[in-house]
N, C-alpha and C positions, 0 to 999 in steps of 0.2 A: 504494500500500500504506500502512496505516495504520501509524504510526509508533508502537511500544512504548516508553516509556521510560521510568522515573521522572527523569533526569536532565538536571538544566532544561540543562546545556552541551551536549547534545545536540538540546537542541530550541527552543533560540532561534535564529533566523533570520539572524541577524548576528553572526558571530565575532568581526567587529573590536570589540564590545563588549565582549570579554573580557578583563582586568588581572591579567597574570601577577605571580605574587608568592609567598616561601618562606619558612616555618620552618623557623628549626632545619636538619633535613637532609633537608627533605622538598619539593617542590614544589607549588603549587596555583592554580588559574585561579578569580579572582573574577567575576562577572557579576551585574548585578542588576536584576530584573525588574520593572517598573512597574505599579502599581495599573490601569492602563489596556491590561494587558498579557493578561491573564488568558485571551482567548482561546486562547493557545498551549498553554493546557493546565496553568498551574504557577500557584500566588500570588502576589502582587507581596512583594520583598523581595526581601534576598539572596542568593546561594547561592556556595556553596566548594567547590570540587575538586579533593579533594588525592588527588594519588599515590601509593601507597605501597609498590606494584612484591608482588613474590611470597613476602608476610611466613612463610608457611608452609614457604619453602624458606631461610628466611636465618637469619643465628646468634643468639643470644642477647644479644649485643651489639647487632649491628643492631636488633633490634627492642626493646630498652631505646632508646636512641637517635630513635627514630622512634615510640615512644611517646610520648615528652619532646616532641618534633616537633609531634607529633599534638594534644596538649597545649596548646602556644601555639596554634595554628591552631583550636581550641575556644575560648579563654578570649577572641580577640577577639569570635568572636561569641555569647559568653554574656555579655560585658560587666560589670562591677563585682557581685558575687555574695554578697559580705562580709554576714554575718548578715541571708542570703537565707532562703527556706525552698526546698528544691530537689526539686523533684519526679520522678522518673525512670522513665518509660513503657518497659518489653519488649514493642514488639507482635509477633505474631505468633504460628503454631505451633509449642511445640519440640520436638513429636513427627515436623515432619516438617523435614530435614537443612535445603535451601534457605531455609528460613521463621523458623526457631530462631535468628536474630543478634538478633531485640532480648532475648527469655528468655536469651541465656548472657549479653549484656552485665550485665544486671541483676545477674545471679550473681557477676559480678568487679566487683560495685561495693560502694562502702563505705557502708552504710545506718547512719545515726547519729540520727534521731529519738527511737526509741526510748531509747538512752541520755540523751539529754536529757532524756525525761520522764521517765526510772525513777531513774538516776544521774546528776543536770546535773553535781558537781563533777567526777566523770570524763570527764564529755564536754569540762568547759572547758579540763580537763587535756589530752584530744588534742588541741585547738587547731583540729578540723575542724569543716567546716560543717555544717549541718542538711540529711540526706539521707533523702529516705523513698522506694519505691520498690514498681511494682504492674506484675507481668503480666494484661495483660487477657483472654487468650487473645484465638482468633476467634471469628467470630458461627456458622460451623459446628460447634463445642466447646459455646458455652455460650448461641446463641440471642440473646444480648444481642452489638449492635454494639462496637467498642473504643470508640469515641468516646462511645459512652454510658456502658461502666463510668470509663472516665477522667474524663468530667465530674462522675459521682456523685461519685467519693471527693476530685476539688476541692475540691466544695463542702463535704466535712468537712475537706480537711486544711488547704485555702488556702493551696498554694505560691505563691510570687511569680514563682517559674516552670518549666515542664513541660521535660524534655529529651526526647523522644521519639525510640526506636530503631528502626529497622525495615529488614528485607533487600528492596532494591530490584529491579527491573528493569532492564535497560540495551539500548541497540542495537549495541552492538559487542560482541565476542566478549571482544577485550581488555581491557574493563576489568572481566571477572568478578573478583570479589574481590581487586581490585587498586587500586579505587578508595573513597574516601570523602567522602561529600557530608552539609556542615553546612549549615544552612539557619536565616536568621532570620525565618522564616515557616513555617506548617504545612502540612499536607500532606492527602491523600485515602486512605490506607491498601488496597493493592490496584491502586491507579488504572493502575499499570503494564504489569499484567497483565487488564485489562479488568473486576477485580472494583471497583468502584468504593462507596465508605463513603462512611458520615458524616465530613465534615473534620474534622479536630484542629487549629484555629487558636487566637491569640487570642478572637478571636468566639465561639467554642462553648465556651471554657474559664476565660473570664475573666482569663488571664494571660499574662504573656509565654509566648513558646512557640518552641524551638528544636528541631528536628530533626536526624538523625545515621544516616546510612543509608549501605549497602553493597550495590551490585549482585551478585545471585548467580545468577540467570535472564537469557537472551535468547528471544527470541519464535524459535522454528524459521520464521516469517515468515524473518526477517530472514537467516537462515542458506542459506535454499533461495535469494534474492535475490541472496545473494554468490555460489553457484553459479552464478547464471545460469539458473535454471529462470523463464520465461515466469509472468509475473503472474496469469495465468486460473487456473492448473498450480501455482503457490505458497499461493493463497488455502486451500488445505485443510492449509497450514498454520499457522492464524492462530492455532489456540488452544492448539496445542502450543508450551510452553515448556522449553531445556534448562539443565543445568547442568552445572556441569565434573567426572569423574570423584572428583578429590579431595575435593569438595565438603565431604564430613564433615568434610576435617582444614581447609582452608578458614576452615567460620565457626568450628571450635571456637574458628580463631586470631584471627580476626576479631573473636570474640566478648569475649574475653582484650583485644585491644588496644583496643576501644573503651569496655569498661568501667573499664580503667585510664588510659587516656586522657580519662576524665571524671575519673577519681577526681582527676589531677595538675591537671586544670584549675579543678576545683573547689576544689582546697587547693594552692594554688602555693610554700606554705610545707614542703610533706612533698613529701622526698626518698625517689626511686625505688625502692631498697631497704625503706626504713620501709615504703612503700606494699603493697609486694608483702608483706612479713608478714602486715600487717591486713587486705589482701584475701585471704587464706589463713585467716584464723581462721574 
């Protein structure tokens, strides 16, 4: 059976590759995949997988906490940022629930380009970076691939570098929106679920490129296999994909922590509370 996943810790071949290591109050497995690797399906480069357990069941504490978490465990692999230009990709559909984490991250992130061109004194006054920020939809909305509306508005706005969001695939049950994977390399949009794009790397965009994704789909492959139903007898379920009832409440939350989780890593100087005002205005 064909292996669904977007998640490179799922589909490297060797686990004893993998360097456990923790932010803050969070857990996360490092693995990193070689230029000469690419067969298995992922880009060569990094990748992070952090835990963050059932943020839609836990308190308001917790998941301030595990924000801050989420935070450090971003800003290693965004690397030195300081009077960057910061570009921030929403892929996906938000009209449909499973699809809609890179559109609500975008929503809870703090865009400040514009203040810099219209009011620079006030932008220098909030002390934040330069953030500009574009849902692309998908190419069944608007005909045009993501990777092609992202690379047009590069080449007008020339960030130094692209953070890209988007709701994955996974092969276990248990890591539906429980997991979060940063990646210092790009990705194939779809790839997981068999729709396969145009890349979003360096290569196609001209810039660094980080990626930030959340598994919200398993392939019903994968589910009838854990039953135990006979391989011949599972194959018709290859292109059925599920997702967990909650789903909605899910990525709203997901959606919430990952955009404020760029926001603290992007500005390590603005504290959690300040943050949460300005992503509200």
């Amino acid at each position: 059976m064909q292996l669904r996943t977007d998640l490179a810790l799922e589909g490297i071949p060797e686990k004893s590759r993998v360097k456990r290591v923790k932010y803050g109050c969070i857990k996360a497995e490092l693995c990193t995949i070689g230029e000469n690797e690419r067969d298995i399906g992922f880009c060569g480069g990094d990748y992070l997988t952090v835990d963050v357990g059932e943020l839609w069941k836990e308190s308001v504490e917790s998941l301030r906490e595990k924000t801050l978490s989420l935070a450090l465990a971003m800003r290693e692999l965004f690397g030195e940022l300081a009077g960057k230009r910061v570009m921030v990709a929403g892929l996906g559909n938000r009209h449909i629930t499973a699809d809609a984490l890179g559109p609500l991250a975008v929503e809870n992130t703090l865009v400040t380009s514009h203040i810099k061109k219209e009011k620079r004194e006030l932008f220098e006054s909030l002390g934040l970076e330069e953030v500009c920020a574009i849902c692309p939809g998908v190419l069944g909305q608007t005909g045009i691939e993501s990777a092609t509306v992202i690379k047009s508005v590069c080449s007008a706005v020339k960030p130094d570098i692209v953070i890209a969001v988007d709701a994955l695939a996974a092969h276990r049950t248990e890591r539906l929106g429980r997991t979060v994977q940063i990646s210092s390399c790009g990705f194939s949009p779809g790839a997981g679920v068999g729709n396969v794009r145009s890349c979003i790397n360096s290569d196609t965009l001209g810039c660094r490129v980080v990626t930030v994704g959340v598994p919200t789909v398993v392939s019903a492959l994968t589910l009838a296999g854990d039953l135990g139903e006979p391989r011949d007898k599972a194959r018709r379920w290859q292109e059925l994909f599920v997702t967990p009832k909650e789903s909605d409440t899910i990525i709203k939350t997901m959606g919430v922590f990952i955009g404020h989780g760029i926001n603290l890593a992007l500005n390590p100087e603005l504290d959690y509370d300040t943050m949460l005002s300005l992503a509200a205005v």
